[in-house]
N, C-alpha and C positions, 0 to 999 in steps of 0.2 A: 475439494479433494486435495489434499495436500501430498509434495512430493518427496518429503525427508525419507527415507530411506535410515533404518538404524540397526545395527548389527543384532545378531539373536545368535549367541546369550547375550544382552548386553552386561557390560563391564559395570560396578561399583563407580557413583562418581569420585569415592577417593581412587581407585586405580585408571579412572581417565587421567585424572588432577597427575596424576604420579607420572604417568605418561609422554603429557604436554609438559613437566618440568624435564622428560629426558630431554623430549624434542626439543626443548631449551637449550638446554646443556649441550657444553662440547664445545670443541672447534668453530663449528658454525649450527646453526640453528637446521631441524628436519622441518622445510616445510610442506611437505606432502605431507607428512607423519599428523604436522596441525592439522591440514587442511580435511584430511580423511577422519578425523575425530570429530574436528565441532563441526564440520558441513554433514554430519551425518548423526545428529542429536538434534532432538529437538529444544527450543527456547526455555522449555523448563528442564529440561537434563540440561543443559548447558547451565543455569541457575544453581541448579548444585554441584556440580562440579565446579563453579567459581568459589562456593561457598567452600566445598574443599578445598581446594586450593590453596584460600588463603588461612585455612585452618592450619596446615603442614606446613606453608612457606612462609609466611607473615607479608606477602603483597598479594595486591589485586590484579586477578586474571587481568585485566582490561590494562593496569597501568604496565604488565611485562610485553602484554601481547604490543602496545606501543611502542614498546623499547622496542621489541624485536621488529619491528617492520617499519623501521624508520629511513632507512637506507633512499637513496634516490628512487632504486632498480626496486625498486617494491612501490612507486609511486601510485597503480593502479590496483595493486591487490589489497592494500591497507586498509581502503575503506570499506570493501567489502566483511574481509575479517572480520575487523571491529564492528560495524555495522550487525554483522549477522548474529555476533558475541553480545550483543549488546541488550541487556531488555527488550523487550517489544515494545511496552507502554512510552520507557524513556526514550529508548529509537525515532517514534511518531512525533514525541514532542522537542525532540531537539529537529525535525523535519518540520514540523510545526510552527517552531522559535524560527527556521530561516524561512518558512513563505513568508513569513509576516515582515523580513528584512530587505526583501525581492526588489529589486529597482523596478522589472515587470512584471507590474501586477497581478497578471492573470495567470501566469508560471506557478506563485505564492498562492493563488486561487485556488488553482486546480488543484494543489497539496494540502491544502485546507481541505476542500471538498473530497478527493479520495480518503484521507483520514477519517472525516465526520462520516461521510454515506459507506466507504467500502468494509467497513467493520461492524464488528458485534458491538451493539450497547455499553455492553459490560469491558471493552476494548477502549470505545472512547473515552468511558468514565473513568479509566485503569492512565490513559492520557495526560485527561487534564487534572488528575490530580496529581502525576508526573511532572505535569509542566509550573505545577502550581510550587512545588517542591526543588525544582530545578530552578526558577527564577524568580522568585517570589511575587509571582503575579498571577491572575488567573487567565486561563487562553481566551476565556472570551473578553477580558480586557483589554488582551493584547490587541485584537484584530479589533476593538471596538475604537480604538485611540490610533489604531498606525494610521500612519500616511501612505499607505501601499496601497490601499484600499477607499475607494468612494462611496457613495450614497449613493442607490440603494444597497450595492453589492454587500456593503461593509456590512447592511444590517440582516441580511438574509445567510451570510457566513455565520455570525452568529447563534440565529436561529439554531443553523446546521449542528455546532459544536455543541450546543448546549441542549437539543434538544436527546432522551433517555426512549429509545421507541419498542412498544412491544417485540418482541424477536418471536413472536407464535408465527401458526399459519395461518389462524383464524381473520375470516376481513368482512365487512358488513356492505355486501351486496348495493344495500339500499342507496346509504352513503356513497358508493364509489359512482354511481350512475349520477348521482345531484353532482359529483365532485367532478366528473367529468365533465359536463354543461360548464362547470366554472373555469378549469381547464381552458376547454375550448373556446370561450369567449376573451380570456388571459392574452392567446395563441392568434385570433386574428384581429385584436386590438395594436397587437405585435407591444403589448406592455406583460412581458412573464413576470417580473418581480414585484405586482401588485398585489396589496397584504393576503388577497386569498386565497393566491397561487402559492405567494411561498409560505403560508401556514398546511397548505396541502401538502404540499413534497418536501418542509423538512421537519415533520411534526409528525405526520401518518408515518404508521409500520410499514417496512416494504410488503408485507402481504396488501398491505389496503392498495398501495399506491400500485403494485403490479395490477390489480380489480380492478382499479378504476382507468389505468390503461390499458387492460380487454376491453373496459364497455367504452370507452375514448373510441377504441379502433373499431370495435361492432357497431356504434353509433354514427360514427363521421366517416368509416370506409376508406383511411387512410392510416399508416403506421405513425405514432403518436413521433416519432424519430421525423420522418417526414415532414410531420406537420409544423417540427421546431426547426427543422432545415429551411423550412420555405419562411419562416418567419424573420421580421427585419430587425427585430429587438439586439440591440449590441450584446444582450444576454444568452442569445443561443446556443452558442456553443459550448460556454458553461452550465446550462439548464439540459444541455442534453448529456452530456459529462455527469452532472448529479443524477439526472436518472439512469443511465446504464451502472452507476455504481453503486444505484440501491434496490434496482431489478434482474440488469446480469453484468456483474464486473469484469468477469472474463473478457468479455467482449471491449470493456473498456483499455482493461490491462494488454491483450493480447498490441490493440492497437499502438497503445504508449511503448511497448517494447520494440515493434517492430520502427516504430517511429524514431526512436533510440539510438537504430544500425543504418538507418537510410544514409544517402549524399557522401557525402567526403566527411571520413570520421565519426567518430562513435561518442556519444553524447552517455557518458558513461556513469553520470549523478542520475541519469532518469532511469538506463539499464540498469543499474546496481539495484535500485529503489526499487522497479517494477519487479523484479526477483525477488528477492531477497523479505519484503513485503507479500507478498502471495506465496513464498514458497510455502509457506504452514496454514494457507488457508484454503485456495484454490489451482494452485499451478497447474496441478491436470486438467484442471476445465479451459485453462490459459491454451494449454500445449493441442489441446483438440480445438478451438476455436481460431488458434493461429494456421494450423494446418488447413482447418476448411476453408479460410479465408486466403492467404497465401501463397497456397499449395506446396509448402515448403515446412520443414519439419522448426521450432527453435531451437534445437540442439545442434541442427546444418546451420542456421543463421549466426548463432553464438563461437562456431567455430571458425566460420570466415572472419568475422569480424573484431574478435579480441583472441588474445594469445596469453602463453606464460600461465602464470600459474591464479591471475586472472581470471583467464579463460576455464582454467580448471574450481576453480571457485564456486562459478556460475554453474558451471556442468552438471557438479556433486549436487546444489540446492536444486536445480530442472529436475532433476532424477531423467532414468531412461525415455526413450520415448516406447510407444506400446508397439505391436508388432502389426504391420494390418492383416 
Protein backbone atom coordinates (compact mmCIF):
# COMPACT_ATOMS: atom_id res chain seq x y z
CA UNK A 1 0.00 0.00 0.00
CA UNK A 2 1.65 2.84 -1.06
CA UNK A 3 1.68 6.42 0.75
CA UNK A 4 1.93 9.25 -2.24
CA UNK A 5 -0.73 11.29 -1.51
CA UNK A 6 -1.62 13.51 -4.95
CA UNK A 7 -3.89 16.34 -5.31
CA UNK A 8 -7.55 15.92 -6.95
CA UNK A 9 -8.03 17.55 -9.69
CA UNK A 10 -4.60 16.99 -10.50
CA UNK A 11 -2.78 19.56 -12.48
CA UNK A 12 -1.44 18.94 -16.36
CA UNK A 13 2.08 17.87 -16.21
CA UNK A 14 2.84 20.79 -18.48
CA UNK A 15 1.20 23.22 -15.60
CA UNK A 16 3.37 21.24 -12.91
CA UNK A 17 6.58 21.81 -15.38
CA UNK A 18 5.38 25.61 -15.32
CA UNK A 19 5.00 25.59 -11.75
CA UNK A 20 8.39 24.18 -10.63
CA UNK A 21 10.02 26.74 -13.28
CA UNK A 22 8.24 29.54 -11.12
CA UNK A 23 9.44 27.88 -7.92
CA UNK A 24 12.72 28.29 -9.79
CA UNK A 25 12.61 31.59 -10.64
CA UNK A 26 13.12 34.84 -8.69
CA UNK A 27 15.14 35.93 -6.10
CA UNK A 28 15.63 32.71 -4.42
CA UNK A 29 14.25 29.40 -5.16
CA UNK A 30 10.27 28.26 -3.28
CA UNK A 31 11.27 25.26 -1.71
CA UNK A 32 8.23 24.06 -0.13
CA UNK A 33 6.46 25.09 -3.47
CA UNK A 34 9.08 21.97 -5.03
CA UNK A 35 8.75 19.98 -2.23
CA UNK A 36 4.73 19.87 -2.18
CA UNK A 37 4.71 19.08 -6.08
CA UNK A 38 7.04 16.26 -6.61
CA UNK A 39 6.57 14.72 -3.04
CA UNK A 40 3.24 14.50 -3.85
CA UNK A 41 3.16 12.80 -7.50
CA UNK A 42 3.69 9.76 -8.13
CA UNK A 43 7.23 8.35 -10.22
CA UNK A 44 5.23 8.30 -13.35
CA UNK A 45 3.56 11.86 -13.11
CA UNK A 46 6.87 13.02 -12.14
CA UNK A 47 8.18 11.10 -15.60
CA UNK A 48 6.08 13.61 -17.38
CA UNK A 49 6.27 16.40 -15.98
CA UNK A 50 10.29 16.09 -16.72
CA UNK A 51 9.22 15.39 -20.13
CA UNK A 52 7.47 18.78 -20.00
CA UNK A 53 9.66 20.49 -18.63
CA UNK A 54 12.19 20.04 -20.84
CA UNK A 55 9.81 20.37 -23.69
CA UNK A 56 9.15 24.34 -22.62
CA UNK A 57 12.67 25.07 -21.06
CA UNK A 58 15.21 23.19 -23.04
CA UNK A 59 16.96 21.58 -19.72
CA UNK A 60 16.52 18.56 -17.69
CA UNK A 61 14.30 18.48 -14.53
CA UNK A 62 17.18 16.64 -12.78
CA UNK A 63 20.17 18.81 -14.09
CA UNK A 64 18.14 22.29 -12.57
CA UNK A 65 16.81 20.57 -9.68
CA UNK A 66 20.93 20.09 -9.13
CA UNK A 67 21.71 23.39 -9.61
CA UNK A 68 19.22 24.49 -7.35
CA UNK A 69 20.19 22.49 -4.39
CA UNK A 70 23.55 22.77 -4.41
CA UNK A 71 24.26 25.15 -1.64
CA UNK A 72 26.02 23.58 1.69
CA UNK A 73 22.59 24.26 3.71
CA UNK A 74 20.72 22.05 1.53
CA UNK A 75 23.45 19.19 2.28
CA UNK A 76 20.72 16.82 3.47
CA UNK A 77 17.73 17.56 1.48
CA UNK A 78 19.43 17.15 -2.00
CA UNK A 79 19.49 13.68 -1.98
CA UNK A 80 16.38 13.03 -1.13
CA UNK A 81 14.85 15.35 -3.91
CA UNK A 82 16.81 14.03 -6.60
CA UNK A 83 16.57 10.57 -5.30
CA UNK A 84 12.82 10.70 -5.21
CA UNK A 85 12.85 12.75 -8.89
CA UNK A 86 14.61 10.35 -10.11
CA UNK A 87 13.34 7.06 -12.14
CA UNK A 88 12.83 4.14 -10.01
CA UNK A 89 14.56 1.60 -12.26
CA UNK A 90 17.65 4.16 -12.73
CA UNK A 91 17.38 5.01 -8.85
CA UNK A 92 17.92 1.02 -7.90
CA UNK A 93 20.74 0.76 -10.28
CA UNK A 94 22.71 3.64 -9.50
CA UNK A 95 21.98 1.87 -5.60
CA UNK A 96 22.86 -1.16 -7.16
CA UNK A 97 26.25 0.30 -8.93
CA UNK A 98 27.47 1.45 -5.12
CA UNK A 99 26.64 -1.87 -3.19
CA UNK A 100 28.81 -3.42 -5.52
CA UNK A 101 31.68 -0.49 -4.61
CA UNK A 102 30.93 -1.07 -0.66
CA UNK A 103 34.37 -1.59 1.17
CA UNK A 104 31.68 -3.62 3.67
CA UNK A 105 30.41 -6.16 2.00
CA UNK A 106 27.34 -7.06 3.60
CA UNK A 107 26.00 -3.17 3.57
CA UNK A 108 26.47 -3.75 -0.58
CA UNK A 109 24.73 -7.22 0.18
CA UNK A 110 21.85 -6.33 1.73
CA UNK A 111 21.22 -3.60 -1.26
CA UNK A 112 21.57 -6.02 -3.66
CA UNK A 113 19.25 -8.33 -1.84
CA UNK A 114 16.33 -5.67 -1.10
CA UNK A 115 16.47 -4.71 -4.87
CA UNK A 116 16.37 -8.35 -6.28
CA UNK A 117 13.72 -9.88 -3.53
CA UNK A 118 11.80 -6.55 -2.35
CA UNK A 119 10.40 -5.83 -5.97
CA UNK A 120 8.09 -6.84 -8.59
CA UNK A 121 9.80 -8.96 -11.45
CA UNK A 122 9.00 -6.52 -13.96
CA UNK A 123 10.98 -3.89 -11.34
CA UNK A 124 14.02 -5.81 -11.31
CA UNK A 125 14.16 -6.37 -15.00
CA UNK A 126 13.12 -2.55 -15.49
CA UNK A 127 16.80 -2.35 -13.23
CA UNK A 128 19.00 -4.23 -14.93
CA UNK A 129 18.40 -3.14 -18.09
CA UNK A 130 18.90 0.37 -16.30
CA UNK A 131 22.08 -0.53 -15.12
CA UNK A 132 23.07 -2.12 -18.20
CA UNK A 133 22.34 1.37 -20.02
CA UNK A 134 23.96 3.26 -17.38
CA UNK A 135 27.22 1.53 -17.46
CA UNK A 136 27.76 -0.54 -19.94
CA UNK A 137 27.79 -3.59 -18.18
CA UNK A 138 25.39 -6.12 -17.12
CA UNK A 139 24.47 -6.19 -12.99
CA UNK A 140 25.10 -9.51 -12.81
CA UNK A 141 28.49 -9.09 -14.21
CA UNK A 142 29.03 -6.68 -12.05
CA UNK A 143 28.57 -8.53 -8.72
CA UNK A 144 29.89 -11.70 -10.52
CA UNK A 145 33.55 -9.97 -11.03
CA UNK A 146 33.60 -7.42 -7.73
CA UNK A 147 35.76 -7.77 -5.10
CA UNK A 148 33.07 -6.82 -2.46
CA UNK A 149 31.72 -9.96 -2.57
CA UNK A 150 33.05 -13.85 -1.88
CA UNK A 151 32.12 -17.29 -2.82
CA UNK A 152 29.45 -18.53 -2.22
CA UNK A 153 27.76 -15.12 -1.47
CA UNK A 154 28.86 -13.78 -4.90
CA UNK A 155 27.16 -16.58 -6.58
CA UNK A 156 23.68 -16.71 -4.80
CA UNK A 157 23.36 -12.67 -5.44
CA UNK A 158 23.50 -13.43 -8.64
CA UNK A 159 20.96 -16.11 -8.77
CA UNK A 160 18.91 -13.35 -6.81
CA UNK A 161 19.38 -10.43 -9.66
CA UNK A 162 18.86 -12.51 -12.34
CA UNK A 163 16.39 -14.63 -11.44
CA UNK A 164 12.29 -13.32 -13.45
CA UNK A 165 9.76 -15.04 -10.63
CA UNK A 166 6.13 -15.77 -11.20
CA UNK A 167 4.40 -12.76 -9.40
CA UNK A 168 0.72 -14.94 -9.11
CA UNK A 169 -0.49 -16.37 -6.06
CA UNK A 170 -0.69 -19.79 -7.19
CA UNK A 171 2.13 -22.24 -5.34
CA UNK A 172 2.16 -26.10 -5.56
CA UNK A 173 1.52 -27.61 -2.21
CA UNK A 174 3.35 -30.74 -3.12
CA UNK A 175 6.57 -29.14 -3.96
CA UNK A 176 6.77 -26.75 -0.86
CA UNK A 177 6.40 -29.64 1.67
CA UNK A 178 9.53 -31.81 -0.27
CA UNK A 179 11.11 -28.14 -0.43
CA UNK A 180 10.86 -27.80 3.10
CA UNK A 181 12.76 -31.16 4.19
CA UNK A 182 15.36 -29.46 2.02
CA UNK A 183 15.15 -26.32 3.82
CA UNK A 184 15.45 -27.99 6.84
CA UNK A 185 18.34 -30.17 6.51
CA UNK A 186 20.18 -26.77 4.71
CA UNK A 187 19.29 -25.10 8.28
CA UNK A 188 20.83 -27.75 10.84
CA UNK A 189 23.79 -28.54 8.58
CA UNK A 190 24.22 -24.68 9.41
CA UNK A 191 25.36 -24.71 5.41
CA UNK A 192 22.11 -22.15 3.77
CA UNK A 193 24.06 -21.36 0.69
CA UNK A 194 24.19 -24.99 -0.66
CA UNK A 195 23.00 -25.28 -4.42
CA UNK A 196 19.48 -26.51 -3.25
CA UNK A 197 18.75 -23.96 -0.77
CA UNK A 198 19.60 -21.21 -2.86
CA UNK A 199 17.84 -22.53 -6.04
CA UNK A 200 14.89 -22.56 -3.58
CA UNK A 201 14.68 -18.96 -2.33
CA UNK A 202 16.03 -17.27 -5.19
CA UNK A 203 14.38 -19.09 -8.08
CA UNK A 204 10.70 -19.99 -6.42
CA UNK A 205 7.90 -17.23 -6.46
CA UNK A 206 7.29 -15.79 -3.21
CA UNK A 207 3.82 -17.41 -3.16
CA UNK A 208 5.93 -20.95 -3.40
CA UNK A 209 8.39 -19.86 -1.00
CA UNK A 210 5.71 -18.26 1.74
CA UNK A 211 4.09 -22.46 1.20
CA UNK A 212 6.71 -23.84 1.81
CA UNK A 213 7.55 -21.74 4.92
CA UNK A 214 3.90 -22.66 6.55
CA UNK A 215 4.70 -26.39 6.03
CA UNK A 216 8.65 -25.56 7.29
CA UNK A 217 6.75 -24.22 10.37
CA UNK A 218 3.71 -26.93 10.51
CA UNK A 219 6.29 -29.61 10.17
CA UNK A 220 9.25 -28.64 12.44
CA UNK A 221 7.04 -26.34 15.05
CA UNK A 222 9.30 -23.57 15.05
CA UNK A 223 9.20 -20.17 13.07
CA UNK A 224 11.42 -20.63 10.01
CA UNK A 225 12.86 -16.92 11.30
CA UNK A 226 14.01 -18.79 14.41
CA UNK A 227 15.30 -21.68 13.05
CA UNK A 228 17.92 -19.22 10.93
CA UNK A 229 18.62 -17.23 14.08
CA UNK A 230 19.67 -20.37 15.89
CA UNK A 231 21.76 -21.38 12.88
CA UNK A 232 25.67 -20.77 12.85
CA UNK A 233 26.03 -20.23 9.17
CA UNK A 234 27.87 -16.66 8.63
CA UNK A 235 24.95 -16.52 6.06
CA UNK A 236 22.05 -15.94 8.41
CA UNK A 237 21.45 -12.95 8.78
CA UNK A 238 21.44 -12.31 5.07
CA UNK A 239 19.26 -15.44 4.39
CA UNK A 240 16.97 -14.10 6.86
CA UNK A 241 16.90 -10.54 5.25
CA UNK A 242 16.23 -12.37 1.66
CA UNK A 243 13.40 -13.92 3.10
CA UNK A 244 11.50 -11.23 5.02
CA UNK A 245 11.90 -9.31 1.67
CA UNK A 246 10.31 -11.93 -0.37
CA UNK A 247 7.57 -12.96 2.25
CA UNK A 248 6.81 -9.68 4.24
CA UNK A 249 9.07 -6.63 3.47
CA UNK A 250 7.42 -4.29 5.75
CA UNK A 251 8.64 -6.11 8.33
CA UNK A 252 12.17 -6.02 6.95
CA UNK A 253 11.96 -2.20 6.04
CA UNK A 254 10.02 -1.05 9.15
CA UNK A 255 13.35 -2.44 10.96
CA UNK A 256 16.14 -0.86 8.56
CA UNK A 257 14.36 2.58 9.23
CA UNK A 258 14.04 2.40 12.66
CA UNK A 259 17.77 1.14 12.68
CA UNK A 260 18.55 4.38 10.59
CA UNK A 261 17.47 6.86 13.86
CA UNK A 262 18.93 4.86 16.57
CA UNK A 263 22.35 5.87 18.80
CA UNK A 264 23.94 9.27 18.13
CA UNK A 265 22.96 10.40 14.60
CA UNK A 266 21.06 9.55 11.80
CA UNK A 267 22.44 7.21 9.22
CA UNK A 268 20.61 9.27 6.61
CA UNK A 269 21.85 7.10 3.07
CA UNK A 270 19.76 4.09 4.79
CA UNK A 271 16.64 6.64 6.02
CA UNK A 272 16.41 8.40 2.77
CA UNK A 273 16.56 4.83 0.80
CA UNK A 274 14.04 2.92 3.20
CA UNK A 275 11.56 5.82 2.31
CA UNK A 276 11.84 7.00 -0.54
CA UNK A 277 12.09 3.10 -1.82
CA UNK A 278 8.69 1.88 -0.20
CA UNK A 279 7.06 5.03 -0.39
CA UNK A 280 5.06 3.71 -3.79
CA UNK A 281 4.95 0.30 -2.89
CA UNK A 282 4.24 -0.53 0.69
CA UNK A 283 4.78 2.40 3.20
CA UNK A 284 1.48 1.88 4.94
CA UNK A 285 2.30 -1.73 5.62
CA UNK A 286 5.89 -0.16 6.85
CA UNK A 287 4.01 2.52 9.13
CA UNK A 288 1.60 -0.28 10.77
CA UNK A 289 4.39 -2.73 11.45
CA UNK A 290 6.64 0.02 12.91
CA UNK A 291 3.92 1.01 15.31
CA UNK A 292 3.30 -2.58 16.41
CA UNK A 293 6.73 -3.20 16.91
CA UNK A 294 7.90 -0.03 18.43
CA UNK A 295 5.14 1.47 19.97
CA UNK A 296 5.92 4.66 18.52
CA UNK A 297 4.28 6.10 15.36
CA UNK A 298 7.43 6.87 12.16
CA UNK A 299 6.17 10.14 11.66
CA UNK A 300 7.04 10.88 15.77
CA UNK A 301 10.43 9.10 14.92
CA UNK A 302 11.10 11.19 11.79
CA UNK A 303 10.35 14.33 13.50
CA UNK A 304 12.80 13.87 16.53
CA UNK A 305 15.37 12.88 14.45
CA UNK A 306 15.81 14.97 11.24
CA UNK A 307 14.80 18.65 10.63
CA UNK A 308 14.54 21.34 7.80
CA UNK A 309 13.18 20.81 5.05
CA UNK A 310 14.65 17.25 5.14
CA UNK A 311 12.62 16.38 7.58
CA UNK A 312 9.70 17.67 5.63
CA UNK A 313 10.66 15.65 2.53
CA UNK A 314 10.42 12.42 4.38
CA UNK A 315 6.93 13.55 5.97
CA UNK A 316 5.21 14.41 2.57
CA UNK A 317 6.53 10.69 1.05
CA UNK A 318 5.33 8.81 4.83
CA UNK A 319 2.05 10.37 4.18
CA UNK A 320 -0.27 10.71 7.49
CA UNK A 321 -0.38 8.35 9.88
CA UNK A 322 -4.03 6.62 10.40
CA UNK A 323 -6.18 7.56 13.22
CA UNK A 324 -6.57 4.77 15.85
Amino acid sequence: MASITVPDPLPSPTEDAKSLWKAFDGMGKDDNAIKELLCHRTSAQISQIARAYEELYKEKLMDRLNQEFSSFLQLHSKPAIMQWTMNPAERDAKWAYKATKEKKGERGSLMIIEIACGSSPDHLMAVRKAYSTLYSRSLEEEIAFTSAFKEPLREFLVQLVTSYRYNGDNADESSAQSEAAILYNGIQANHLLQDQVMRIISLRSKSQVKATIRHYEKEYGKTFEEEIAACTSPFSDLMKVVVRCLVSPEKHFAEVIRASMEGLGTDEEALTRGVISRAEIDMELIKEEYKRRYKTTLTHDVIEDTSGLYKDILLALIGPEKEP
